[in-house]
C-alpha angles and dihedrals in degrees: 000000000000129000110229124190116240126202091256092056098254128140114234131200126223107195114195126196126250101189144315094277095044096033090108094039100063096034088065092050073109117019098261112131091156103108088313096286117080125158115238109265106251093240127122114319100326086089114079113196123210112254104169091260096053084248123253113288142336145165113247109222082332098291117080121054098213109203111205135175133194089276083074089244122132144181128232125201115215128173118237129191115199128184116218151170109271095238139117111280104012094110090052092047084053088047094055099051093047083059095051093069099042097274118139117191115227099189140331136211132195114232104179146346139192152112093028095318142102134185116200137174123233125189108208137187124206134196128246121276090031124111123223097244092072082067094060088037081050106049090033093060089075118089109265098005121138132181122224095183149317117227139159114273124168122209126002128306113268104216086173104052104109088072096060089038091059089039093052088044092053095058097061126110101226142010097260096056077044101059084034089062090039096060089043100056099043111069084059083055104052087021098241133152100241145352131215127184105208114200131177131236099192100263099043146009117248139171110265090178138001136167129265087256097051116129122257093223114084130194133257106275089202097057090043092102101150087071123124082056112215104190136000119289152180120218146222105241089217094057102143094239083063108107115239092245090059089052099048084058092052091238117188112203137208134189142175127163117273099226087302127049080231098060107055134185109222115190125182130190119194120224103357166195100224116246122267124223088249095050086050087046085060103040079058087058104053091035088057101043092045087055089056088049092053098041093056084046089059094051094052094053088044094057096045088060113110 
């Protein structure tokens, strides 16, 4: 992928494939799906304009931090899941691949781990002038690595970052606040696009909280049949109650109860990678722990009632 300058001052953006299996992948690094080339929509700060010294930093369609200087270079973070064996030095056989072509890894985190393998997160940064896909032809050069996906991702990974949710979530005055904080944190913990919480009225489901990403189309309430959830699961993403915008963009969904099977914690990730059994372990815990918080919340409101 390389960032070219129109007449106008946009930024465009050239995907390449990297090969049949990956092609999507890396056509959703930023969100253009149109034939692979789409010009950045002029709203807010996801726009950069041409200065003659490419300014100073902006966030490309809310996703990239492109760092930029006064020689016109830039770096770029992705997020890159890699599947390996589960031995001593494969990830710093990985590490040093990755270095060999400019990257410089920011964090890791392991997501899961078993039966010889291991998947792990790296945040990486690249240099400017060089496309994503060295990244896959980096990481894949060593023996038994396999890449899940490469995608935007601005910041570290923040492996940490449940106990300030709950925390966050605790100091709340009520329940709502509560839920609102609660859809907003979790997609940067399990490092997904967007977060709904789905509740019932007794006639209908509707959204009691979402994050500031979720998307404006809703589903059919009609052909969401899997609602009271019983359990936590992980979805098709061609199940026929996904919107067709949520499939264009390849969105993988999660979902788990939320204390009750008629509160419900929806979470989307454009793009991938799908969600693993340990990612949707996690996504249970908090989940669980949150609907305690807020439970105790709602006591202490009610007691202090007249």
């Amino acid at each position: 992928m390389r960032a070219v300058v129109d007449p106008n001052g946009l930024f465009r953006f050239h995907c390449e494939r990297v090969n049949s299996v990956r092609s999507r992948e890396v056509l959703e690094l930023f969100s253009l799906l149109r034939g692979g080339r789409a010009a950045l929509p002029p709203a807010d700060d996801r726009v950069c304009r041409y200065t003659g010294d490419l300014g100073t930093s902006a966030t490309i369609c809310g996703r990239p931090r492109l760092h930029t200087s006064q020689t016109r270079s830039f770096t770029v973070s992705f997020l890159i899941r890699v599947q390996l064996p589960d031995r001593p030095g494969m990830l710093g056989a990985v590490a040093t691949a990755l270095g060999s072509v400019g990257a410089d890894i920011l964090s890791v985190d392991v997501v899961e781990r078993g039966t010889g393998l291991a998947v792990d997160d790296l945040v990486v940064e690249l240099p400017s002038g060089r496309l994503p896909d060295v990244l896959i032809t980096a990481a894949e050069s060593v023996d038994g690595v396999e890449v899940d996906t490469v995608r935007p991702y601005a910041g570290v990974l923040d492996t940490h970052r449940e106990l300030e949710l709950v925390e966050e979530i605790a100091a709340m005055p009520n329940p709502k606040q509560g839920l609102n904080v609660f859809a907003e944190g979790v997609p940067r913990i399990v490092r997904a696009g967007w977060a709904l919480v789905i509740g019932h009225d007794g006639r209908d489901i509707y959204r009691m909280a979402q994050s500031s990403a979720a998307p404006e189309t809703r589903a059919a309430k009609a052909q969401v049949d899997w609602f009271p959830l019983k359990r936590a699961t992980i979805f098709d993403g061609d199940e026929d109650w996904v919107p067709e915008t949520w499939r264009e963009l390849g969105t993988e969904l999660a979902a788990t109860p939320v204390g009750t099977e008629d509160r419900v914690l929806l979470v989307g990730r454009p793009g991938g990678p799908a969600f693993r059994a340990a990612e949707l372990a996690r996504l249970v815990h908090l989940a669980g722990i949150v609907a305690v918080v807020l439970e105790a919340e709602q006591i202490t409101l009610d007691r202090r009632k007249p």
